[in-house]
C-alpha positions, 0 to 999 in steps of 0.5 A, spaced: 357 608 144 350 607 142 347 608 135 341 609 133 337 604 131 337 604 122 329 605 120 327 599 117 326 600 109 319 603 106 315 595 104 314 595 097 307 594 095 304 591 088 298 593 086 294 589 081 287 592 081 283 588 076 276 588 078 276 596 081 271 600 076 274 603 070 281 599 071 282 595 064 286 588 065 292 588 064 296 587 057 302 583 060 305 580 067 305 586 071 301 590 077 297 596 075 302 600 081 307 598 085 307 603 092 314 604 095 313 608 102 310 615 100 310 614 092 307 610 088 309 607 081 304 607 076 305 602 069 304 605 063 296 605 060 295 603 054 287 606 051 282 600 052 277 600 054 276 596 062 270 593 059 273 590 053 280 590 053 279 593 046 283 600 044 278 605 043 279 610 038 284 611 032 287 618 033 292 620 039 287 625 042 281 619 043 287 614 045 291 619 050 283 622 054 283 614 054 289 613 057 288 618 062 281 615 064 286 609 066 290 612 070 286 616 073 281 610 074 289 606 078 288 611 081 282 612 085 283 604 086 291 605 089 288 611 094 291 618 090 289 622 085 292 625 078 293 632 082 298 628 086 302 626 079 309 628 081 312 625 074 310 623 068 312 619 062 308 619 056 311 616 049 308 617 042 308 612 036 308 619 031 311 625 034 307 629 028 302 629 033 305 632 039 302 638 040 296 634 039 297 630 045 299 635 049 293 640 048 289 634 051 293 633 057 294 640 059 287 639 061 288 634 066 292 637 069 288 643 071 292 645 078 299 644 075 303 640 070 308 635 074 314 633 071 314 630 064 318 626 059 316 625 052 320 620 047 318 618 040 317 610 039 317 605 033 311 601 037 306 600 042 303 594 045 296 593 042 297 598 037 296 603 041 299 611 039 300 612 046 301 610 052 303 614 060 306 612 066 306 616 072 310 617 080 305 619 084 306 621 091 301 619 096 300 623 102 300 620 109 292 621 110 291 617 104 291 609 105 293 605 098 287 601 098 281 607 098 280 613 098 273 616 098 275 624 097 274 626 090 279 630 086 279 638 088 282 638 082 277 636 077 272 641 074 265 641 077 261 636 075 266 632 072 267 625 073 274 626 074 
């Protein structure tokens, strides 16, 4: 009797991204993005600034518009899009302010809302009031190492 052959598993592809526009350097040892056959793990973003490394702004809806302009810069640089975004975890250091957060990134989300968990922490890395990470699933016709399609889902004129 023969047996089909077992399907070599997906490879799992680290990302670090530093040097790709809008891409802050990492706060720690680990990748931007890790790709695992059709999906990709995206490390939590902190709001700094790619430039500076400097956390930008005091408020949470400031920090969260920064942290979705690092994940979205990840992003571009790993091939996907935010419109791809299947699951996202977002923590917050005062849950006082969650419908503030939430009313910011609703509108990122324009096409559709993924999946999302959000919890209540003590503390952040850098003092940030927020951080997200996100499962992203990449379709078949987008490489992890570029991507020239811009995202359908942005509003026109947008840099998103």
């Amino acid at each position: 009797m023969h047996q089909a052959a077992t399907p070599a598993p997906p490879e799992r592809e680290a990302l670090v991204l530093t040097g790709h526009p809008g891409v802050p350097t990492q706060v720690g040892p680990f990748a931007h993005a890790v790709r695992w056959g059709d999906t990709l793990w995206v490390t939590g973003q902190m709001p700094t600034d790619p430039r500076t490394g400097d956390v930008v702004g005091d408020d949470v809806v400031t920090q969260t518009r920064q942290v979705m302009r690092n994940l979205e810069a990840v992003l571009h640089a790993a091939g996907a899009r935010l419109a791809d975004t299947l699951m996202v975890r977002a923590y917050l250091t005062d849950f006082d302010e969650y419908a503030a957060f939430n009313a910011e990134y609703a509108t990122w989300f324009p096409a559709g809302l993924p999946a999302r968990t959000c919890v209540g922490v003590t503390g952040l890395a850098v003092g940030a009031r927020v951080e997200v990470d996100l499962v992203v699933g990449l379709r078949p016709s987008r490489s992890t190492t570029e991507s020239t399609e811009q995202d359908p889902s942005a509003p026109e004129g947008a840099a998103r």
